[in-house]
Residue frames relative to the residue before (quaternion, step in Angstrom):
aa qw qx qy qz dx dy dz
X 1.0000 0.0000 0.0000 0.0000 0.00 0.00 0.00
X 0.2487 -0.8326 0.4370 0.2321 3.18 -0.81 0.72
X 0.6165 -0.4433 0.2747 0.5899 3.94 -1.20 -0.35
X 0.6387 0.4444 -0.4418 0.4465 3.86 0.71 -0.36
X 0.5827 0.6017 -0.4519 0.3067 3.40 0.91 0.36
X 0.6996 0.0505 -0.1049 0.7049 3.34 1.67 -0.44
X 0.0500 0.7354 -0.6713 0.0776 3.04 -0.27 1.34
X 0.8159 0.3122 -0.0970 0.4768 3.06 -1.06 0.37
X 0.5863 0.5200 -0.4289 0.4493 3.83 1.27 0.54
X 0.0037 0.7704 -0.6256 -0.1228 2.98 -1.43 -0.32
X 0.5888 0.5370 -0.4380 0.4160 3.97 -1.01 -0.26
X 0.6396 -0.6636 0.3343 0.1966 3.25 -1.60 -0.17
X 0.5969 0.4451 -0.2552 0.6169 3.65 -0.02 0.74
X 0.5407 0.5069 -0.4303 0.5153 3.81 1.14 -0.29
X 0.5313 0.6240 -0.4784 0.3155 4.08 -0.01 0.68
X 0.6020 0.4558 -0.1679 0.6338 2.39 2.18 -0.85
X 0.2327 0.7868 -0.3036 0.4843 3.83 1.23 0.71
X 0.3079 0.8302 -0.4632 0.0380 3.60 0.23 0.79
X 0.4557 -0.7752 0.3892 0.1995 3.43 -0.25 1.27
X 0.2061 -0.7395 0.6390 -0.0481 3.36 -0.59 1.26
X 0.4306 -0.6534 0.5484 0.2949 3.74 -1.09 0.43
X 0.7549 0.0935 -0.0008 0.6491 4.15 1.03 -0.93
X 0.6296 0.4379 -0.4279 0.4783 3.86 0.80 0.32
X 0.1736 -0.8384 0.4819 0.1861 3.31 -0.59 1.11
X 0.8358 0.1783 0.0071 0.5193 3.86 -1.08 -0.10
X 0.0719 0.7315 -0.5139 0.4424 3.17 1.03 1.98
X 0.2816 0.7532 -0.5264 0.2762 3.38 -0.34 0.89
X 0.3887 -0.7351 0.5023 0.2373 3.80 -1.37 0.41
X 0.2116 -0.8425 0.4574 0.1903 3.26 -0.30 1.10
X 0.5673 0.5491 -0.4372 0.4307 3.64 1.06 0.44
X 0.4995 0.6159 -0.4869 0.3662 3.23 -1.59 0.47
X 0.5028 0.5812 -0.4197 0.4830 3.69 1.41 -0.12
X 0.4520 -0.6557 0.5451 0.2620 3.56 -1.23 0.83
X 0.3799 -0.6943 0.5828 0.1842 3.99 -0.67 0.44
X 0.4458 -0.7999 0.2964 0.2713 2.89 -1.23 0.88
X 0.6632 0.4776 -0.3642 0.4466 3.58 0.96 0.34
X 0.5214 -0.6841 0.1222 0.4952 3.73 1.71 1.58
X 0.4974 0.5414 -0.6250 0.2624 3.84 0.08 0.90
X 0.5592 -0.7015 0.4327 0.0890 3.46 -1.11 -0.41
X 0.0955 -0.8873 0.3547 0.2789 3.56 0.02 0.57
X 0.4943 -0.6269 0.4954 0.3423 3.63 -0.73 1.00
X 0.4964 -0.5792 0.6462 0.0239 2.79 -2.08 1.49
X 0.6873 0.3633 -0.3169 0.5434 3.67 -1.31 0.85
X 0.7736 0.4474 -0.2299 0.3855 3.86 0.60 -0.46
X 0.5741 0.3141 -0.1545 0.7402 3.90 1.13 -0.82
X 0.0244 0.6624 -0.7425 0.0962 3.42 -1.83 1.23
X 0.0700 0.7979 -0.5909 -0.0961 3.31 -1.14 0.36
X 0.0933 0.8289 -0.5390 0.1173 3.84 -0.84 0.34
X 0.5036 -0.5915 0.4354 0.4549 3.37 -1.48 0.00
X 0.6895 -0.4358 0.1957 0.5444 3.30 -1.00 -0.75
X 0.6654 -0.4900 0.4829 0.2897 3.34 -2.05 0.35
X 0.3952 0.7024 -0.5721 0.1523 4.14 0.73 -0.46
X 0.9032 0.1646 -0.2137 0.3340 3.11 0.44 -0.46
X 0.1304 0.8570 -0.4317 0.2494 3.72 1.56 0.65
X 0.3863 -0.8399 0.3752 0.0673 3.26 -0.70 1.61
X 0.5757 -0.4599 0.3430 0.5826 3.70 -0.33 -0.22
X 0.7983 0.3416 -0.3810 0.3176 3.47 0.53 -0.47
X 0.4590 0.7332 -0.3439 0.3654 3.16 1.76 0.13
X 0.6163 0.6380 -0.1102 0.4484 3.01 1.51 -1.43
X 0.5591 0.6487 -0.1690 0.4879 3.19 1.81 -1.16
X 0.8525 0.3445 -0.1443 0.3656 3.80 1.17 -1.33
X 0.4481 0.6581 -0.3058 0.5221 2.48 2.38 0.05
X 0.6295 0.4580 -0.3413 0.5267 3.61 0.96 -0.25
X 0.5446 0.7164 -0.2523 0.3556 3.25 1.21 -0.87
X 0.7028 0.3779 -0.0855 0.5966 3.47 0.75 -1.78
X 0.4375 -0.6671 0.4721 0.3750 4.08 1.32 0.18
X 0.1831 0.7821 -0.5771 0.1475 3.71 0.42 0.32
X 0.0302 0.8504 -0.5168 0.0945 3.89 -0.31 1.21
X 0.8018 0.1617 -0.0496 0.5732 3.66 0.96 -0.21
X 0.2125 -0.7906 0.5627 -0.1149 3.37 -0.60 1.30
X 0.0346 0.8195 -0.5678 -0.0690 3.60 -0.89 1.26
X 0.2977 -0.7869 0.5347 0.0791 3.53 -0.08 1.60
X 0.1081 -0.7655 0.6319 0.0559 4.00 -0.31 1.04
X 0.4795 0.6324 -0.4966 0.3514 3.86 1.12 -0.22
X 0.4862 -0.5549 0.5438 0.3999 3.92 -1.15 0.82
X 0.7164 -0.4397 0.3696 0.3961 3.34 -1.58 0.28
X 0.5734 0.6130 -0.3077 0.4481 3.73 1.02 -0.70
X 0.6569 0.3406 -0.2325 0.6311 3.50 0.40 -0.81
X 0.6821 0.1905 -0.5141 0.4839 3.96 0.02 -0.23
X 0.7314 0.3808 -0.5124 0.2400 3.71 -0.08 0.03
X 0.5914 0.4650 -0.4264 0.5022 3.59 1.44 -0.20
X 0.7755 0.2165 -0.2446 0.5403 3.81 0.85 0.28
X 0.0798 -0.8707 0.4825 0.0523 3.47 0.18 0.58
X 0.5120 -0.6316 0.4595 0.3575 3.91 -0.56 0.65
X 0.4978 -0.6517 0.4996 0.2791 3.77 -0.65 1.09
X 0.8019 0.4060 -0.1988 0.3905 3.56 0.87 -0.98
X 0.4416 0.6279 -0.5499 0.3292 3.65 1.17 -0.06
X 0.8755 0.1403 -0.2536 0.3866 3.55 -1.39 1.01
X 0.3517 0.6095 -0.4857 0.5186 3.54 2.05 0.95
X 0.9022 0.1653 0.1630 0.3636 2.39 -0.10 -2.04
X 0.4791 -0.7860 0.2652 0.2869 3.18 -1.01 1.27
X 0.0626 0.8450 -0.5190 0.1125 3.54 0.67 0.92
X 0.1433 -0.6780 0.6553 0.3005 3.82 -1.19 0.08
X 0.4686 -0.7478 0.4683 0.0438 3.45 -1.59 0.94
X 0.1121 -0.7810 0.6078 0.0902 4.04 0.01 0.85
X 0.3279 0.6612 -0.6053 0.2981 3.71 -0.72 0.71
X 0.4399 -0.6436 0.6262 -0.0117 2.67 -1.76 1.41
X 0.1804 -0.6421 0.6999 0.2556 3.90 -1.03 0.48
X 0.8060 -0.2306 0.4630 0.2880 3.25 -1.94 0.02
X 0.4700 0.6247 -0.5617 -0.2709 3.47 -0.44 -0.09
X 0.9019 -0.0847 -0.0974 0.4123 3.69 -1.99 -0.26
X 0.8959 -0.0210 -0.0753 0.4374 3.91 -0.79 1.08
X 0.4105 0.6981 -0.3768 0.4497 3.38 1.30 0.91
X 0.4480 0.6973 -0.3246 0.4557 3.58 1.71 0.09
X 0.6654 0.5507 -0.4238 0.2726 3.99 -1.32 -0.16
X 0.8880 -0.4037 0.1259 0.1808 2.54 -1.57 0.82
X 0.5532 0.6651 -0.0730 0.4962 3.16 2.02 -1.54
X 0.6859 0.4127 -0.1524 0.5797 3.78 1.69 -0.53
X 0.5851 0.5835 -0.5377 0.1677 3.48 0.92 0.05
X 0.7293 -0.3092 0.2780 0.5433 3.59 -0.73 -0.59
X 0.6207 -0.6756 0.2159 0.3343 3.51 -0.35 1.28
X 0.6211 0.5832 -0.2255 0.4726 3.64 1.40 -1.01
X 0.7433 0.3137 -0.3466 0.4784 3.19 1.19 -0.26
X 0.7878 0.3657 -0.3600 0.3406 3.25 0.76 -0.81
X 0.2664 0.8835 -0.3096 0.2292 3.23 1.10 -0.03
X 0.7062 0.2568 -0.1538 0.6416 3.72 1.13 -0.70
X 0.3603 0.8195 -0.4192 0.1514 3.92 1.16 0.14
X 0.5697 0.5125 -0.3398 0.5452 3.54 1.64 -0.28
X 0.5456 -0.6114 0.4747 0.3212 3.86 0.82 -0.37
X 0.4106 0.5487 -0.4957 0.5335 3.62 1.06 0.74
X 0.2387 0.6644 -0.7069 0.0428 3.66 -0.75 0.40
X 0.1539 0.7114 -0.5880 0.3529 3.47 -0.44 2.02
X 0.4340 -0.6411 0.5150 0.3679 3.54 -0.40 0.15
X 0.4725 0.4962 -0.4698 0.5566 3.92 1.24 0.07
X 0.8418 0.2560 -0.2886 0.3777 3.33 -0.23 -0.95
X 0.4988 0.4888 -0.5222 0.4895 3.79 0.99 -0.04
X 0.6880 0.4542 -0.3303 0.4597 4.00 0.53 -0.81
X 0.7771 0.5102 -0.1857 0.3182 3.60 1.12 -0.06
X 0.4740 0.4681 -0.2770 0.6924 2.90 2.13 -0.58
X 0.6803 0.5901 -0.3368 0.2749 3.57 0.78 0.09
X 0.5322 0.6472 -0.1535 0.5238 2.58 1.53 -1.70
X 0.7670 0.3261 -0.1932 0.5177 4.12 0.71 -1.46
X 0.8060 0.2819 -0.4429 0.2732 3.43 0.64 0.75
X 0.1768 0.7767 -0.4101 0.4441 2.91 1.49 0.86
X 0.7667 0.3129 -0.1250 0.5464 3.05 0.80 -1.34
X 0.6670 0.3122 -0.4091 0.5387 3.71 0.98 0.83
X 0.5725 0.5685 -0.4144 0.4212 3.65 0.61 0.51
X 0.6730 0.3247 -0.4589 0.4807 3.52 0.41 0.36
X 0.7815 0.2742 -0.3345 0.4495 3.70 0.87 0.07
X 0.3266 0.7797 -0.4710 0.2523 3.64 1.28 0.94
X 0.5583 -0.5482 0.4321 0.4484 3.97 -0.12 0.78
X 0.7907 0.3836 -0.2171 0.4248 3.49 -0.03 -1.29
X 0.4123 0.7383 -0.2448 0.4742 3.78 1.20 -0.68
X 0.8656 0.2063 -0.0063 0.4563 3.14 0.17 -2.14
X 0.5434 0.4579 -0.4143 0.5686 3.60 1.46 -0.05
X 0.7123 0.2720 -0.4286 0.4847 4.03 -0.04 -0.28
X 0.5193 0.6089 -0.4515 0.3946 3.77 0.78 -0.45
X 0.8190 0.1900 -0.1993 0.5034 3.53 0.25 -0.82
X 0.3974 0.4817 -0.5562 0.5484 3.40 0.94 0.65
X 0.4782 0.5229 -0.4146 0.5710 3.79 0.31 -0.81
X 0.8576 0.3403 -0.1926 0.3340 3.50 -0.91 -1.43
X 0.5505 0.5711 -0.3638 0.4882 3.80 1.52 -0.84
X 0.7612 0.3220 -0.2892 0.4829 3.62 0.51 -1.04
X 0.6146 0.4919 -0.4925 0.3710 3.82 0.67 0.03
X 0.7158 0.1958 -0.3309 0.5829 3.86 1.27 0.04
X 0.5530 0.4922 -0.4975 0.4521 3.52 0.23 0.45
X 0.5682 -0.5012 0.6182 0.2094 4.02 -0.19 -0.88
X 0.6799 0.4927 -0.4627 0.2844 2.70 -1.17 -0.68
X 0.6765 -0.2325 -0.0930 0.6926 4.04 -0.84 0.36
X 0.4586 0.7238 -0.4316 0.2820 3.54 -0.36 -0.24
X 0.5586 0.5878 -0.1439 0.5672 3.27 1.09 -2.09
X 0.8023 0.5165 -0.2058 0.2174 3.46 0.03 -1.15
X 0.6963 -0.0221 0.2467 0.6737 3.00 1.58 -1.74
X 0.8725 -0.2549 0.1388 0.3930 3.36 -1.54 -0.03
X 0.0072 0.6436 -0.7031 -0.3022 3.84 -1.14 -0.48
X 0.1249 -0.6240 0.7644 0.1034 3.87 -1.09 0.89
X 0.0352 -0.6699 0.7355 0.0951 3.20 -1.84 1.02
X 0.1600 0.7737 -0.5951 0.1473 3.62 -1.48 1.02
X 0.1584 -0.6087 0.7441 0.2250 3.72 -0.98 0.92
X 0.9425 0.0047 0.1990 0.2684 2.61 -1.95 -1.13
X 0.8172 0.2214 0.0846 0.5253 3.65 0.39 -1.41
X 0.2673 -0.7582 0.5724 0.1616 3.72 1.75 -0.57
X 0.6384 0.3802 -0.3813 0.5501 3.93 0.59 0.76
X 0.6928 0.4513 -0.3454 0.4438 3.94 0.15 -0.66
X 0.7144 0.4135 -0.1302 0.5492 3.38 0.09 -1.87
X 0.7461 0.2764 -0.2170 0.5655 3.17 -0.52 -1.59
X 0.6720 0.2014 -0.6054 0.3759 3.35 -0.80 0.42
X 0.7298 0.3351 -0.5305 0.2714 3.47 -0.14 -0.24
X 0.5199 0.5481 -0.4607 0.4658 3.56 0.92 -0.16
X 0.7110 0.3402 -0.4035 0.4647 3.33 0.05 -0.70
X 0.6402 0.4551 -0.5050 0.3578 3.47 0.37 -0.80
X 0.5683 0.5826 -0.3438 0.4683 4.07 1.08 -1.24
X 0.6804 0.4857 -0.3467 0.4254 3.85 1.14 -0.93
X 0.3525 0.7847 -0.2063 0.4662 3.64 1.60 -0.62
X 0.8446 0.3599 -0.0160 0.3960 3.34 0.14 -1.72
X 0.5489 0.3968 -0.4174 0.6059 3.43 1.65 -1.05
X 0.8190 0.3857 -0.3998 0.1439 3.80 -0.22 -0.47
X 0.4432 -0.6123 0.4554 0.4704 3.59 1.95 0.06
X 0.1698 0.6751 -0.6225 0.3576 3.34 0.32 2.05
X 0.3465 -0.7149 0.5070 0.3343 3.41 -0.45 0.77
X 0.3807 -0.7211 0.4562 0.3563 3.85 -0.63 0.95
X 0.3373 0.5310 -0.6558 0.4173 3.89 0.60 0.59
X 0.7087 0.5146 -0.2694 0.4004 3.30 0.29 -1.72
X 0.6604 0.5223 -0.3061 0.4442 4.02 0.76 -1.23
X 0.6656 0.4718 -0.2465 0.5230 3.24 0.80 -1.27
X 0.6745 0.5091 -0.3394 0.4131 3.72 0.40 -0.61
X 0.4577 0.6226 -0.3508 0.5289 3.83 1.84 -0.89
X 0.8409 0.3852 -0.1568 0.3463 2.85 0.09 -1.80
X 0.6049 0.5702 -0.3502 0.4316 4.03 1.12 0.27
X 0.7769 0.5031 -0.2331 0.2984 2.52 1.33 -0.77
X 0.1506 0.7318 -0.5235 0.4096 3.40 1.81 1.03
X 0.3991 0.7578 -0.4095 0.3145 3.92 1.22 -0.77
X 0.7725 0.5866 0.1155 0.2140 2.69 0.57 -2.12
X 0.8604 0.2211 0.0605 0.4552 2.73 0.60 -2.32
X 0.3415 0.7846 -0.2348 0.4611 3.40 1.97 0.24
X 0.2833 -0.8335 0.4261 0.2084 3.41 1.06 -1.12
X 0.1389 0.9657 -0.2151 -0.0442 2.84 1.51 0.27
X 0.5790 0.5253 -0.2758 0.5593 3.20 1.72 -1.40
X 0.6425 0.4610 -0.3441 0.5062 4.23 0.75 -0.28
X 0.5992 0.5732 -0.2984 0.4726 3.64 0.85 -0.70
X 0.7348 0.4742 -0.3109 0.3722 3.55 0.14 -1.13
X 0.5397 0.6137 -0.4315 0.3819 3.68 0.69 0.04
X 0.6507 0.4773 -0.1964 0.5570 3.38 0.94 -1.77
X 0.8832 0.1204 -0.3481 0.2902 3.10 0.20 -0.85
X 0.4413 0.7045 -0.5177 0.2023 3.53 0.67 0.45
X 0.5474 0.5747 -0.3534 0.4952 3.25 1.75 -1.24
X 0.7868 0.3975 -0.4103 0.2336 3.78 0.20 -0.93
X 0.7150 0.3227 -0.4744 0.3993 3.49 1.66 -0.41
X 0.2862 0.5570 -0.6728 0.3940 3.86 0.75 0.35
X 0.7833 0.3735 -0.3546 0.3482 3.80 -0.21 -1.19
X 0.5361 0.5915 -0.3558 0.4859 3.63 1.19 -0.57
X 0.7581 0.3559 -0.2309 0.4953 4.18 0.61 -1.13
X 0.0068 0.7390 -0.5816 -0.3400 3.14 1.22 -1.42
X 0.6890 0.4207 -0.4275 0.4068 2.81 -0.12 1.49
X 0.6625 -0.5770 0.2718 0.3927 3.95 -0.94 1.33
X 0.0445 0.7990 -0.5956 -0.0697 3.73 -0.64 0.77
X 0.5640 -0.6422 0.3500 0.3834 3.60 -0.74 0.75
X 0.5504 -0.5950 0.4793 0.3366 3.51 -1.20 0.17
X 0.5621 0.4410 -0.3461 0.6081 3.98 1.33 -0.86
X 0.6932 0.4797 -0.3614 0.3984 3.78 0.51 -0.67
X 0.3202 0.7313 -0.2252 0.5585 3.94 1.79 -0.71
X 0.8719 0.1811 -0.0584 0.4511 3.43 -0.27 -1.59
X 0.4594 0.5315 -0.5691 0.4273 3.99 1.01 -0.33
X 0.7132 0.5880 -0.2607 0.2786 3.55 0.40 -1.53
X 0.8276 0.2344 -0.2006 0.4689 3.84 1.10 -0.81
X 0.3727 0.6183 -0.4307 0.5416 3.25 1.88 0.98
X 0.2031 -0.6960 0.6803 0.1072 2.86 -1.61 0.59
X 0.3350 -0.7468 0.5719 0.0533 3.84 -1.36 0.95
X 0.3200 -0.6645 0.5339 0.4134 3.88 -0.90 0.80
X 0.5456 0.5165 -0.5756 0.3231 4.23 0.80 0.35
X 0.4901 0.5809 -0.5340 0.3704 4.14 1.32 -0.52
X 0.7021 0.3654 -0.3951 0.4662 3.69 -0.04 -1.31
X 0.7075 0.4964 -0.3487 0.3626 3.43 0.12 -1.12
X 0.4263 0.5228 -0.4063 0.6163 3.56 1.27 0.16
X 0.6909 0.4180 -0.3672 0.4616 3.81 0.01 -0.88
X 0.7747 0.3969 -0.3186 0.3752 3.65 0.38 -1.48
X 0.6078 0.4216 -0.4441 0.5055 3.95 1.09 -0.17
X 0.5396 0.5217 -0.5140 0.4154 3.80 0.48 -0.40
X 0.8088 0.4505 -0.2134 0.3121 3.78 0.96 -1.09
X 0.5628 0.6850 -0.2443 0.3927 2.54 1.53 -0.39
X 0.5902 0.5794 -0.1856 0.5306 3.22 1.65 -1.91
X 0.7496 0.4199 -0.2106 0.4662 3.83 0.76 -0.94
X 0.8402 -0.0136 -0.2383 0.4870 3.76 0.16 -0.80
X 0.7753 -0.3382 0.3762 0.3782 3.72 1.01 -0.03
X 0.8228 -0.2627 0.1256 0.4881 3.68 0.85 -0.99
X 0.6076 -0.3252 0.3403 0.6398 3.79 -0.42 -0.17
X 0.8301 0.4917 -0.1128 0.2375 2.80 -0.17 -1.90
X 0.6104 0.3786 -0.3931 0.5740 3.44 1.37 -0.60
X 0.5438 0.6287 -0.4058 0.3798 3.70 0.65 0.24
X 0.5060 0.5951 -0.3164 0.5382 2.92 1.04 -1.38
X 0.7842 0.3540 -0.1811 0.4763 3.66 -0.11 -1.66
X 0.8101 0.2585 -0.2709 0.4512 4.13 -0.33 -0.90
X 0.7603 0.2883 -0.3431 0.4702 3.79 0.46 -0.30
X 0.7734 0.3826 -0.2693 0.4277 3.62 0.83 -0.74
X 0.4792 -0.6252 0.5138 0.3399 3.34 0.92 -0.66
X 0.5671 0.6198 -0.4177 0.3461 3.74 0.60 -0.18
X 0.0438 -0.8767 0.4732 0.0741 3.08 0.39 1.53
X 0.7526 -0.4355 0.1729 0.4626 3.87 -0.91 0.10
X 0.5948 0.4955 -0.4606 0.4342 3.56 1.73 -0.61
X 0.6802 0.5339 -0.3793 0.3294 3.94 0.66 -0.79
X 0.5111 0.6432 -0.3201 0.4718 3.38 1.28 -1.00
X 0.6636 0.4296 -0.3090 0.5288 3.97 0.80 -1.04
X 0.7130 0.5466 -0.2745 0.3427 3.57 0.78 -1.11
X 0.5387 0.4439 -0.3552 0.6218 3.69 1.57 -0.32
X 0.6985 0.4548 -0.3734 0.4072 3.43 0.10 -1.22
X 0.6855 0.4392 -0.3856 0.4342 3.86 0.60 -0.46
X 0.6679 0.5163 -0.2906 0.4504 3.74 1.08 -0.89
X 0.7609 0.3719 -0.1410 0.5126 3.50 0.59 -1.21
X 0.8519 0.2523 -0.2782 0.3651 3.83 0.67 0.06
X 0.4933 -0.7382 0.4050 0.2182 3.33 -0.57 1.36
């Protein structure tokens, strides 16, 4: 990586920061040590926001870093109002989930947006619509069907085997962190270390440059004046969101891991079959 790759960063875990010209909060989540002394290989685990606007030379470092399988967690609505720049470029395969019967509204879009939909635009109620859907994302239908698709192709192969897998919805902080954090846990990441990944959206986001654009687009979206602290709660992320997910899982199947296995399916042979591919 070079210095024009992180310019202008700083903190820890930002080496792992890969500067993208239209892909925000791109970064490798491998390279964390595990807790029983192996290691997870670099070049193979991606995360980011979305690709809609990914440039040729983006498209370029995506081929570069060997990226071969892509798990889109955005609803079908949001990939058609942003579409990936590279679909019918690059030879990438695509995981994604449609809608299916009464799995639609307003309450499911991509958290940043839907997020002021009651008419509160406070940095409480952005930290609160957040906080309560954490704790409904690990047991959404669509969720738990592209999840264990995700988790199938990380012990099976197939494009995978070959080259990277990059996961990323919309913002690449909400979803994708909890996968990645859930991708974390199957390989025996200490959650200091996970939890330290999964902050560093903070960081590698850009946030203090971001919050302009997007304030104008949701001001034009409410029509109406939204604070700037109320702006930055929304494209932050908190160690009380995830920690929202892991008590929802807990309260429901009991433990990660029995998650992993009864909702996802990741029985103990697949779980070995990633952990042997993806750790060094």
């Amino acid at each position: 990586m070079t210095q024009q790759d992180t310019a202008g960063l700083s903190g820890a875990g930002l080496d792992r920061v890969i500067r993208m010209e239209a892909i925000n909060n791109f970064r490798d989540f491998g390279g964390m040590p595990t807790m029983d002394g192996g290691r997870v290989r670099t070049g193979r685990l991606f995360r980011s926001a979305h690709h809609a606007r990914a440039s040729a030379a983006d498209q370029a470092r995506l081929a570069a870093l060997g990226v071969r399988t892509v798990v889109d967690l955005r609803r079908p609505a949001e990939r058609a109002l942003q579409p990936s720049a590279w679909r019918g470029v690059l030879p990438i395969a695509v995981l994604e989930e449609a809608d299916a019967p009464g799995e639609g509204g307003a309450s499911h879009d991509a958290p940043h947006v839907a997020a002021f939909a009651a008419g509160e635009f406070s940095p409480a109620a952005a930290a609160r619509f957040l906080a309560r859907r954490y704790g409904e994302f690990p047991y959404e239908p669509r969720h738990v069907r592209l999840f264990a698709r995700a988790f199938a192709a990380l012990a099976q192969g197939g494009p995978a085997d070959e080259g990277g897998l990059l996961i990323h919805c919309a913002a690449g902080k909400d979803r994708t962190g909890l996968l990645v954090w859930l991708t974390h846990h199957l390989l025996g990441v200490h959650p200091d270390d996970a939890m330290a990944d999964y902050l560093l959206s903070n960081d590698a986001a850009d946030l203090a440059n971001r919050v302009p654009a997007a304030k104008q687009t949701l001001e034009r979206a409410h029509g109406r004046t939204i604070p700037d602290e109320a702006v930055l709660a929304l494209y932050s992320v908190s160690p009380d969101y995830i920690v929202r997910s892991i008590a929802a899982i807990t309260a429901r199947s009991g433990s990660l891991d029995a998650y992993l296995v009864d909702v996802l399916g990741v029985l103990p042979c697949r779980r070995e079959a990633a952990r042997a591919r993806l750790l060094a």
